[in-house]
N, C-alpha and C positions, 0 to 999 in steps of 0.2 A: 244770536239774533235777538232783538227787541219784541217784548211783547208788549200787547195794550190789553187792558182790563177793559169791557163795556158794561157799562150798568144800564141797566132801561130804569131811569129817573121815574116818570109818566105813562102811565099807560087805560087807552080807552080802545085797543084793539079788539075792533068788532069782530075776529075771528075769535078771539081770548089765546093767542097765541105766545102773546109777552105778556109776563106782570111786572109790576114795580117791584122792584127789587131785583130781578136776574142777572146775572153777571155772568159771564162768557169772558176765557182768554182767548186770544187771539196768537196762535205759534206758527204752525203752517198751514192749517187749514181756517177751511172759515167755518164760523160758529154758524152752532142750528139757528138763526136765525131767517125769518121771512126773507124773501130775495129783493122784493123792493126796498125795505131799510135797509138790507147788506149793502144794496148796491149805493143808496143815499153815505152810508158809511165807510166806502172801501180805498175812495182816493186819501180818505183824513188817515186811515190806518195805513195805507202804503205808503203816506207821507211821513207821517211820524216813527214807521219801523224804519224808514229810510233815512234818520235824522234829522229831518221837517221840525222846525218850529213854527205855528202859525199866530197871527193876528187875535188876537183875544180883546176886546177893547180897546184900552191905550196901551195896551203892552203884548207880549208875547206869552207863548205854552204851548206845551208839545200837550196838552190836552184839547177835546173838540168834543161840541154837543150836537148832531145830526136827530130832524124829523121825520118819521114815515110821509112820504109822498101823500100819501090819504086822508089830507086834511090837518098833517100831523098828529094824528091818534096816539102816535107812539113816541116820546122822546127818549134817546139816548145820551150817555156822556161816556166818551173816550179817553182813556189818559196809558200813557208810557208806563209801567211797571218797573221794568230794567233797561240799564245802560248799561253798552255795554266800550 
């Protein structure tokens, strides 16, 4: 099965929950992650483990950048690790 790697790019997460730099893989569960950015990030990752390539600008990537719901305090970037 396909994983994706998340990095949290950004982070001003008023809990202090994510910092910049963490990274989480994605295999069959979901990472510790807060449940409101999981859930902003879960259709990109079921897409991309499913074969999904999405719209990136003027082209395509099986990578995606998803915001916490909260203003966006928290940015993340998603990308494919393996194919398989």
């Amino acid at each position: 099965m396909r994983k994706i790697k998340l990095t949290i790019t950004e982070s001003c997460c008023r809990s202090g929950y994510h910092k910049a730099g963490d990274v989480f893989i994605v295999e069959d569960l979901c990472p510790p992650l807060c449940r409101e950015l999981w859930y902003n990030a879960y259709p990109y990752v079921f897409a991309a483990r499913n074969g999904a390539v999405m719209d990136s600008g003027n082209g395509k990537s099986t990578s995606f950048t998803v915001r916490c719901p909260d203003g966006g305090r928290v940015c993340m970037r998603g990308e494919l690790i393996n194919e398989e």
